[in-house]
N, C-alpha and C positions, 0 to 999 in steps of 0.2 A: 491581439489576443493575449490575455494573460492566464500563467497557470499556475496554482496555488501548489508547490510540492512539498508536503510535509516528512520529516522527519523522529523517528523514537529515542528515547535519551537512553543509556542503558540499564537494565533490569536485571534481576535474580544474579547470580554469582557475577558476572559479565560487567568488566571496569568498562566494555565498550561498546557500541551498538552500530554495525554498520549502516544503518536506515542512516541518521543523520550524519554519520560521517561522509557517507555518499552525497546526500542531499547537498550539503557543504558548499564540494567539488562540482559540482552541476557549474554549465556554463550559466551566465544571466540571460540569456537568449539561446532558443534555438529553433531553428526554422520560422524566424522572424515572431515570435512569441514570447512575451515577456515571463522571465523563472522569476517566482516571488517562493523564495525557502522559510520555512518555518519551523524549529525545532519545540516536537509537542510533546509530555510528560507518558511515563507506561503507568496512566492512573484512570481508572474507569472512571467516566465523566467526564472528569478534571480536561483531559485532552481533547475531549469533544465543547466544552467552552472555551481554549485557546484557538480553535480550529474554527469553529461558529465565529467567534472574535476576528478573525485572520477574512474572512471572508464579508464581515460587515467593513472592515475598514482599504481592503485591494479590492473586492469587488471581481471575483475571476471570473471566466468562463467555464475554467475546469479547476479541481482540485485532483489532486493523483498524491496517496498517502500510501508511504514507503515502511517498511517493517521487516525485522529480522525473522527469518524461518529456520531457526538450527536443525542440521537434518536434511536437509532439500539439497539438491545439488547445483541445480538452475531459480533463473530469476522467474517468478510465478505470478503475473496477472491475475488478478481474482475473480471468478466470474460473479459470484451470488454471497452474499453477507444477510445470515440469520440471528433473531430475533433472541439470542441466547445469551448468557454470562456465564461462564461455568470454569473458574478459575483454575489450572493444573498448581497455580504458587502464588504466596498475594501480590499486589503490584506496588509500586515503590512510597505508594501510603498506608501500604500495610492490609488493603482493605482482599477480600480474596470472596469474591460471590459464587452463591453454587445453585446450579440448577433456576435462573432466574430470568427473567424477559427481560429486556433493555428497554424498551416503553409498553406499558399495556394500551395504550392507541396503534400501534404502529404495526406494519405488517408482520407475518411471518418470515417473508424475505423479501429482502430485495437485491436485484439484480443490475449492474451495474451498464450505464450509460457508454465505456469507451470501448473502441473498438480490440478487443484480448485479443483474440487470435493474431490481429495485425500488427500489435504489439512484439506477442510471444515470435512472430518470422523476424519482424526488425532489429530482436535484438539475437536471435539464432543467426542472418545475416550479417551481423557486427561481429558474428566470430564469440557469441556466449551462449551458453547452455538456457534454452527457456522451452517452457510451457505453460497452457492453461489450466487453471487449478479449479474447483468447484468447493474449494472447503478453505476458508478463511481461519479455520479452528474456534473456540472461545472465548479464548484470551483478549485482550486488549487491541490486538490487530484486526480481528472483528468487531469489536466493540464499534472501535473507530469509522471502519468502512460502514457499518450499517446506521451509525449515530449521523454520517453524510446522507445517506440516502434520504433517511430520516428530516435530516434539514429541507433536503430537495422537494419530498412531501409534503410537506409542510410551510416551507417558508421560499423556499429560493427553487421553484418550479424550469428555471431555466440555465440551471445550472447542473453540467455534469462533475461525475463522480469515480472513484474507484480506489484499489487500490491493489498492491504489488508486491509480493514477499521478495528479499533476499536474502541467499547465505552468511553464514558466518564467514568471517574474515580468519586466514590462515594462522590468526596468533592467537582465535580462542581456539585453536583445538587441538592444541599442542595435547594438551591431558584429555582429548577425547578421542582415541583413537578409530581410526575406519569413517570419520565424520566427513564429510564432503564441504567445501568451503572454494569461494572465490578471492580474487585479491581487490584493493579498494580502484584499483584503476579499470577493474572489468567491468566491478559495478557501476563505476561511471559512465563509463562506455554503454552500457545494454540498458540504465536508465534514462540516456540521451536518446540511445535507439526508440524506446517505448513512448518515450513523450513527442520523438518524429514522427511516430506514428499517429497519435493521439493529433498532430499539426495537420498533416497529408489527408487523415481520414475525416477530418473537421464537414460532417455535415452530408457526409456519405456511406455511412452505415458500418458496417465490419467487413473486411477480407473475408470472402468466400470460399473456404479451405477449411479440408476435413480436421475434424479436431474431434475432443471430447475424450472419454475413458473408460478401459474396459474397464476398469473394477472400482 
């Protein structure tokens, strides 16, 4: 099995991005599954042609794409990535869309292929804060997740998909006070756990376990 894990470079004020820093650190294997890391641009489009590229020339079974959540406190499985661009700042070509559909063929949403829940206990199990998220936001971490999906409809039918916010890393938030942040060795740890999961549940559906959210 191989699995394609991508990485964000870093954006707006931010000299650093923990998606690829983590990504990095990833073992090359885990649970006998080949890690193929790939470090993708925080530019609309642009990342979903490195990404399409990454997958015509490894050929995975999965893709699982990493992305910073400042704000969050735990690692966040994405459940559903929609149809939307709607930029809160531009992204590192300047370009900043508003209120715009990411393909006019393409669903309203789509909903991702790996098993979240069994993710979000694996890496709550390793001893890290996680849950299931239902909102990928606008920005380029959605873009990305639903620009996959979008491949999967279209071209690459038997290939899964998703993708996973992480915190900020404790040296961007020195000037941001009350901000929740993990360290780089946790993220490694809780995205080893989720891509174990992503191995175990290969072909068996999702962990059967109450989730979801009230508000």
């Amino acid at each position: 099995m191989k699995i394609l894990v991508t990485g964000f470079d870093p954006f707006g004020t931010d000299k650093v991005n923990p998606a690829i820093e983590a990504v990095k650190k990833l073992p090359d294997e885990i649970e006998g599954a080949q890690i193929i890391k790939v470090e993708i641009p925080t530019i609309f489009n642009k990342c979903a042609e490195v990404v399409h590229q990454a997958i015509l020339d490894n050929k995975p079974d999965y893709v699982l794409d990493i992305g910073q959540a400042g704000g969050r406190f735990a690692l966040t499985p994405e459940r559903v990535a929609i149809n939307f661009d709607d930029g809160r700042i531009a992204d590192n070509a300047g370009f900043q869309p508003r209120n715009q559909p990411i393909h006019e063929d393409g669903q309203n949403a789509y909903f991702t292929q790996l098993p979240v829940k069994a993710m979000a206990q694996a890496v709550i199990d390793a001893g890290i804060p996680s849950l299931v998220s239902t909102t990928a936001g606008t920005y380029v971490c959605n873009h990305i997740m639903y620009q996959v999906q979008y491949m999967i409809d279209k071209e690459f039918p038997d290939l899964k998909a998703g993708f996973m916010h992480i915190p900020f890393l404790p040296n961007q938030v020195l000037n941001r006070p009350d901000t929740p942040c993990l360290s780089l060795a946790d993220d490694v740890t809780g995205i080893t756990a989720a891509i174990s999961a992503i191995v175990k549940y290969d072909g068996k559906g999702d962990l059967a376990a109450i989730g979801g959210s009230l508000n």
